[in-house]
C-alpha positions as CSV (number, residue, x, y, z in Angstrom):
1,X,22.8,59.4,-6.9
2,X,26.9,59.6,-6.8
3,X,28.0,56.4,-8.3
4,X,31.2,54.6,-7.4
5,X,34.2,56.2,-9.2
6,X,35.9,53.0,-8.4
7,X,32.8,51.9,-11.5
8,X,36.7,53.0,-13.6
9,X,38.6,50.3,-14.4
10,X,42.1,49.8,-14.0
11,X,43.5,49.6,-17.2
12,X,47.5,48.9,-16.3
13,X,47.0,46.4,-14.1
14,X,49.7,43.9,-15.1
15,X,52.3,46.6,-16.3
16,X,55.7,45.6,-15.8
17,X,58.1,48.1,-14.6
18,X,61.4,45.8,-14.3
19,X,64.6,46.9,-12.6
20,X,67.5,45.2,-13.9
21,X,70.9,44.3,-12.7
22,X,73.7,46.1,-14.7
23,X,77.5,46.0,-15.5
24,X,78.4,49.4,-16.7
25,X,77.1,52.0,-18.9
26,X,77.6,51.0,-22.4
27,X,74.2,50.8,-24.1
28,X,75.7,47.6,-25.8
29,X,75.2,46.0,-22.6
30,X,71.9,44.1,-22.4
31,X,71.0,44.8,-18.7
32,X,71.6,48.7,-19.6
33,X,69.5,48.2,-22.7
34,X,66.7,47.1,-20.8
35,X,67.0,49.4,-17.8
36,X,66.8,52.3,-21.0
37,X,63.7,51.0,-22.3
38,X,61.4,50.6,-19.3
39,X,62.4,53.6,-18.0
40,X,61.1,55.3,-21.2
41,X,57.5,53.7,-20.2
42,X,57.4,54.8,-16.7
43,X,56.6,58.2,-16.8
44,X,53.0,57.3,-19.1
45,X,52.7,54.1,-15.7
46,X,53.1,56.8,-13.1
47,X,50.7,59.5,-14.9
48,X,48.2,56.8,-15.0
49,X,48.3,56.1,-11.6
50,X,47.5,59.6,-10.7
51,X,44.5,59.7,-13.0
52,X,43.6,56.5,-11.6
53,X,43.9,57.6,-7.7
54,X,41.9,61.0,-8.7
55,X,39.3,59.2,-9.9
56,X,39.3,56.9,-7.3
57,X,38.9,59.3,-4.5
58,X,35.8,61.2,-5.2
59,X,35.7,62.7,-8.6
60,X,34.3,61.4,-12.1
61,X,35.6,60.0,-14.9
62,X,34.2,63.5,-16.8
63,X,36.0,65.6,-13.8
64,X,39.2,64.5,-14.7
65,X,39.1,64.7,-18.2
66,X,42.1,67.1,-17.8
67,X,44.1,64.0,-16.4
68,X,43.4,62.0,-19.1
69,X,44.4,64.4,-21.6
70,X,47.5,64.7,-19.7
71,X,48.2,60.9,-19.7
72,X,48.1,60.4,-23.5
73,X,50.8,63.3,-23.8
74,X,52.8,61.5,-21.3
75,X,52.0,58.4,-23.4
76,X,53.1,60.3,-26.7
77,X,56.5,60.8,-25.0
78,X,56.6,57.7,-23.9
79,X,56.7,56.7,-27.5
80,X,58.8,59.0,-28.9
81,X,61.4,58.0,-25.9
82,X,61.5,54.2,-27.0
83,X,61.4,55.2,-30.7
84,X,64.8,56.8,-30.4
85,X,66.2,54.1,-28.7
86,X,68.3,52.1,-30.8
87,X,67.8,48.6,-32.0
88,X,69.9,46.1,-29.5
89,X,72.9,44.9,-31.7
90,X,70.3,44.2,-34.5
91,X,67.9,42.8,-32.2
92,X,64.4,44.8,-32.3
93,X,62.4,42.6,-30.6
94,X,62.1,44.0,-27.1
95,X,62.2,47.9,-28.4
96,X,59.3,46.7,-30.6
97,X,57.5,45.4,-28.2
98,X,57.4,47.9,-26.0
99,X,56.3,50.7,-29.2
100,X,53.2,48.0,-30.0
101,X,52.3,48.2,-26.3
102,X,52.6,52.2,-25.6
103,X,50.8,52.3,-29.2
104,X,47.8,50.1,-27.8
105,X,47.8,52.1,-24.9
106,X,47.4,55.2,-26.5
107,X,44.7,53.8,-28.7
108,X,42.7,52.6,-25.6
109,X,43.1,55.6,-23.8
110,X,42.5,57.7,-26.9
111,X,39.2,55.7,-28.6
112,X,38.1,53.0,-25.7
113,X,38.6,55.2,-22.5
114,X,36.5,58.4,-24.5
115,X,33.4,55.7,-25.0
116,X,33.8,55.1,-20.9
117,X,33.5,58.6,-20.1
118,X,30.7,59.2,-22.7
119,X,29.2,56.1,-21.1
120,X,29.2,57.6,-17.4
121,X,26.0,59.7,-17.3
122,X,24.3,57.1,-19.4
123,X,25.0,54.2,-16.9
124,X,23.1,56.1,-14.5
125,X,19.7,55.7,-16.4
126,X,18.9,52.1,-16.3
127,X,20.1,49.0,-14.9
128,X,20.9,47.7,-18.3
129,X,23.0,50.7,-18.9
130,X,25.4,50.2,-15.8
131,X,25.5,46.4,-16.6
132,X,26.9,47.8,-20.3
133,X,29.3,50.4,-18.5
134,X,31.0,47.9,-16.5
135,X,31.2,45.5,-19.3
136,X,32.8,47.7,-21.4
137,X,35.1,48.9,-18.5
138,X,35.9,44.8,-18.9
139,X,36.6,44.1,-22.3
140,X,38.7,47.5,-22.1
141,X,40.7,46.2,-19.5
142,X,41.0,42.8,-20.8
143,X,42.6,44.3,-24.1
144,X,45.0,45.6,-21.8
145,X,46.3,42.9,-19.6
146,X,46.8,40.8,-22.7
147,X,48.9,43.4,-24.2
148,X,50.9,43.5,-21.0
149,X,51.3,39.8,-20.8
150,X,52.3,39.6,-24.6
151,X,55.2,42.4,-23.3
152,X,56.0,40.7,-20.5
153,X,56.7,37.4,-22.7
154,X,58.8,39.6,-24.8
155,X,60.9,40.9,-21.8
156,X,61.4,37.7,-20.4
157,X,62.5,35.8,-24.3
158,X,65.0,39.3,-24.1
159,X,66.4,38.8,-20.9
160,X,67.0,34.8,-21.1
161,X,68.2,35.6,-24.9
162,X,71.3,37.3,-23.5
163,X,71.9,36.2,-19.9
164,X,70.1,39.5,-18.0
165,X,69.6,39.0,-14.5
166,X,66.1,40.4,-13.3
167,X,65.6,41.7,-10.3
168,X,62.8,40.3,-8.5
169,X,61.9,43.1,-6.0
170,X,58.6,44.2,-6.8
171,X,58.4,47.7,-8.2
172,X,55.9,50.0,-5.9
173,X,54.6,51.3,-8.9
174,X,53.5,48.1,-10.3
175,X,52.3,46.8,-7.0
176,X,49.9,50.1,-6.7
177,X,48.7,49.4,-10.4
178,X,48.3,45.8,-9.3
179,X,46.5,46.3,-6.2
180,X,44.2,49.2,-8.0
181,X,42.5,46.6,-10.3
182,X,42.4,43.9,-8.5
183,X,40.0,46.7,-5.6
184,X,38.4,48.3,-8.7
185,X,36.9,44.4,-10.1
186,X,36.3,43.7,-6.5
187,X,34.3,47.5,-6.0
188,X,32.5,46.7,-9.0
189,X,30.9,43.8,-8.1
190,X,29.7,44.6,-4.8
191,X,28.4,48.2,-6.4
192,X,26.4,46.3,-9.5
193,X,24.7,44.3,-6.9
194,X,24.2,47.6,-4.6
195,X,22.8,48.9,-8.3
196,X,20.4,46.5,-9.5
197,X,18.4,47.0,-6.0
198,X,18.8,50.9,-6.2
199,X,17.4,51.0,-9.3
200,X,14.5,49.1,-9.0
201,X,14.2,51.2,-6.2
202,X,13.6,54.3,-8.5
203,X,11.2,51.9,-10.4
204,X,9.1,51.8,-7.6
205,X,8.6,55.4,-6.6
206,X,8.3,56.4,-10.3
207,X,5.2,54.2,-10.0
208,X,4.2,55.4,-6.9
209,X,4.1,58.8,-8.3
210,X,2.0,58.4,-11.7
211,X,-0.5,56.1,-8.7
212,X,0.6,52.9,-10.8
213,X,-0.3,49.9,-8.4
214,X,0.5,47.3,-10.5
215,X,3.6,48.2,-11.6
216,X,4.6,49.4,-8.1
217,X,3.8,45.4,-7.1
218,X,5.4,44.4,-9.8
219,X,8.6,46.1,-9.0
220,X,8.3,45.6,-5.2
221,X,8.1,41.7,-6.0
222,X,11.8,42.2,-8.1
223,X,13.4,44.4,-5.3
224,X,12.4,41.7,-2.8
225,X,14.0,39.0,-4.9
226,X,17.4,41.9,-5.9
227,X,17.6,42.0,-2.3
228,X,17.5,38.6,-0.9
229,X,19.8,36.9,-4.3
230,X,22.1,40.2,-3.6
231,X,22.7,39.3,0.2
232,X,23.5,35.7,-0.8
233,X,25.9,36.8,-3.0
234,X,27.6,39.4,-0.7
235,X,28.0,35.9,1.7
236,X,29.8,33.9,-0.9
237,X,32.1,37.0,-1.6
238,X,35.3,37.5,0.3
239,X,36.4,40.5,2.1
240,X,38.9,42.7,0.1
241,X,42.4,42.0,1.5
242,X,40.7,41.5,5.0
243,X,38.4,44.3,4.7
244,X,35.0,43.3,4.9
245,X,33.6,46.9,5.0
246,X,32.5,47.2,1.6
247,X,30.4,44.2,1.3
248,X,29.0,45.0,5.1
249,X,27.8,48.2,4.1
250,X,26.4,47.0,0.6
251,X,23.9,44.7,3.0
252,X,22.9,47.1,5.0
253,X,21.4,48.8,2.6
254,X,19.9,45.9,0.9
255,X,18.4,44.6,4.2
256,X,16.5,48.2,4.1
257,X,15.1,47.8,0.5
258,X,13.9,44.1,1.6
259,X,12.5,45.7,4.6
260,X,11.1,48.1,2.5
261,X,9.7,46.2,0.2
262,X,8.2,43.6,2.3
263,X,6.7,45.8,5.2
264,X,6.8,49.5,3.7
265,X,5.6,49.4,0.2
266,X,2.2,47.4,0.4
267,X,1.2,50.0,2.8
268,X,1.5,52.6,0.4
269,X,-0.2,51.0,-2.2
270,X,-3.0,49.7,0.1
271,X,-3.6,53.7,0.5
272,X,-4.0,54.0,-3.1
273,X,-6.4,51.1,-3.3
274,X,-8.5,53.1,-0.6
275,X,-8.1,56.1,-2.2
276,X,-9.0,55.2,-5.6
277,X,-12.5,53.3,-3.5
278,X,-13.0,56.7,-1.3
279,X,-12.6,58.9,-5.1
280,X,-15.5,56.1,-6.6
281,X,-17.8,56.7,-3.5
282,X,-17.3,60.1,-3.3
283,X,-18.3,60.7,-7.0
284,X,-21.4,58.3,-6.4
285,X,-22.2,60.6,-3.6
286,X,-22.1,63.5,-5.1
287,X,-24.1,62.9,-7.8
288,X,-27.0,62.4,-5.8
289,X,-28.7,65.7,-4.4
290,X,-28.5,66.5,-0.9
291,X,-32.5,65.9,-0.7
292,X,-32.4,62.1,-2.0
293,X,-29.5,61.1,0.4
294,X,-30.6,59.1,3.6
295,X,-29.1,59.3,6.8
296,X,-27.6,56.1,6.5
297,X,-25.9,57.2,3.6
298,X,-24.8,60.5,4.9
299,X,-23.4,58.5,8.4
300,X,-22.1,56.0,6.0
301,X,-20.2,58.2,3.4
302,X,-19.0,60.8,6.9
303,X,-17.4,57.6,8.4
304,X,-15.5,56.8,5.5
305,X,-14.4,60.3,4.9
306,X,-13.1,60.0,8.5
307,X,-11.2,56.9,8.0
308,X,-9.7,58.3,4.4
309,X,-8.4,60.8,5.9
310,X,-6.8,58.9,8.9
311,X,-5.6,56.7,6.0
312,X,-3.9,59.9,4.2
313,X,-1.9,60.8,7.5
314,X,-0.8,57.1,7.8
315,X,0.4,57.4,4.0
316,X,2.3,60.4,4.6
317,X,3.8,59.2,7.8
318,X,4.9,56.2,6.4
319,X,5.8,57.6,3.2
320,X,7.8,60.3,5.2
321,X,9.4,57.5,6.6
322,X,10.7,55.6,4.1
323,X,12.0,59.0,2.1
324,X,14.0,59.4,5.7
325,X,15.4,55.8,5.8
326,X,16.2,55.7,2.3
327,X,18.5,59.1,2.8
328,X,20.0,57.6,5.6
329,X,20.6,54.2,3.7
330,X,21.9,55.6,0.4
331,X,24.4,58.3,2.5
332,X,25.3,56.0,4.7
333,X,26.1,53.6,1.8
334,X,28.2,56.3,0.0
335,X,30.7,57.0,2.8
336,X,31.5,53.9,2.9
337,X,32.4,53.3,-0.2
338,X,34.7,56.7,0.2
339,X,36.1,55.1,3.5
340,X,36.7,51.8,1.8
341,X,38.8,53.3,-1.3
342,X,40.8,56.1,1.4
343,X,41.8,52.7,3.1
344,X,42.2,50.5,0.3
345,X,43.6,52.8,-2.7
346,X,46.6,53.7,-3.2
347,X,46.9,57.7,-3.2
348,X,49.7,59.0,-5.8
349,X,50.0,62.1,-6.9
350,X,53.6,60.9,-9.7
């Protein structure tokens, strides 16, 4: 199963790429300072956003490993930019700042993003494991947005420290990295609750397989209850910036594991239940010799041989049938969420 690459985080959400208003070139000017210093940052924003967009749009975290290599170079320079920057007549706050912030950045994307991409195949193997993944994807990107609020309080103390007018047109940059995490924390909701269905989903037909009724009730019984608590909570959640299609196509598929599991499923296992009775009889007939059996018997045990094997067609019919609708709901499901990020993230290519 392709899971949502929109599972990765966007971790410079709340960067702040300022333009400033300035009088001249001197760097003793303040406006010229700070103009000097965020632009050292914005290559490391911009180189980012591509790895962000390429992820986005079809491709793993793992796939685009290259990317992220390529960001913590960009990151490096970033650093070594602001570094050589001077100290504002004395002042080093806002220069310091900014090294703490690209340091933290580098760290994250170095040692925090790394356990992400480790994390990715693992997430796929339990429910527990994706629940993990997208916490971590969190914590990761709360580290991140207080950094960025801690530099934006340090930009701002600068600024009204020595009279800088800001300009307060937004930056496209900042808007796209704004507008990717806000879509990636709304993607990853609807896609957990898309998950926990799916993978009690697999639950079920690894039970079906090793013939294990019990557990295949027990896990039918949880889908049901996935299903129904996952449509309730697709109502309560708003559409992303007026697009609904996300959530829309997240219920569609959970109204065909509720169907499934309410109509589909106890037919299957009411097969096994008749086969495990026809494999009981069968053995009890065959252990008698063809001499001792009556005709009774032999009418009796004929008839249910018939109505086995009627039973085994049914089984396969309807087990055909599910395989099919399941297909349909899962690729159906998927090209969705490709149509919703194509509409909804920003492409960027730096």
């Amino acid at each position: 199963m392709k899971k949502n690459l929109l599972n990765l985080i966007a971790l410079f959400v709340a960067c702040i790429s300022i333009a400033v208003s300035t009088q001249g070139q001197a760097i003793e000017n303040p406006g010229e300072y700070m103009t000097a210093v965020n632009n050292a940052r914005l290559g490391m924003d911009a180189k980012y956003m591509q790895y962000l967009s390429a992820a986005a749009h079809g491709r793993r975290a793992r796939k685009v490993e290259k990317l992220r290599a390529d960001v913590l170079e960009t990151i490096n320079q970033s650093k070594y930019k602001t570094t050589d920057l001077p100290k504002y007549k004395g002042d080093n706050t806002l220069r310091q700042g900014t090294i703490d912030y690209i340091t933290l950045c580098y760290r994250v994307f170095n040692e925090d993003y790394k356990k992400i991409v480790d994390m990715e195949e693992l997430a796929e193997q339990s429910f527990d494991a994706m629940s993990a993944y997208l916490l971590l994807q969190e914590k990761v990107n709360e580290k991140l947005n207080d950094a960025s609020a801690q530099l934006h309080k340090t930009t701002m103390d600068f600024a009204a420290k020595y009279n800088v007018k800001l300009d307060s047109s937004r930056d496209p940059l900042e808007y796209k990295l704004d507008l990717a995490g806000k879509l990636n924390e709304y993607t990853n909701t609807v896609f957990l609750i898309f998950f926990k269905c799916n993978w009690q989903d697999m639950t079920i037909v690894t039970a079906m397989n090793n013939k294990k009724v019990n557990d295949v009730e027990q896990s039918r019984n949880s889908l049901l209850r996935f299903a129904t608590d996952g449509m309730k909570g697709l109502d309560t959640l708003k559409s992303f910036n007026g697009d609904p299609s996300l959530a829309n196509a997240c219920r569609e598929v959970l109204k065909y594991y509720k169907k499934m599991a309410e109509t589909d499923v106890p037919k299957l296992t009411d097969f096994y239940l008749k086969e495990e009775n026809f494999t009981k009889t069968k053995k009890a007939f065959d252990a008698k010799s063809a001499n001792s059996r009556t005709k009774e018997e032999v009418d009796a045990f004929n008839k249910m041989v018939s109505e086995y094997n009627e039973a085994v067609n049914n089984f396969n019919k309807t087990n055909n049938t599910v395989n099919k609708e399941r297909t349909q709901a899962i690729t159906t499901w998927e090209a969705a969420q490709k149509k919703f990020a194509d509409a909804n993230m920003p492409y960027y290519k730096g």
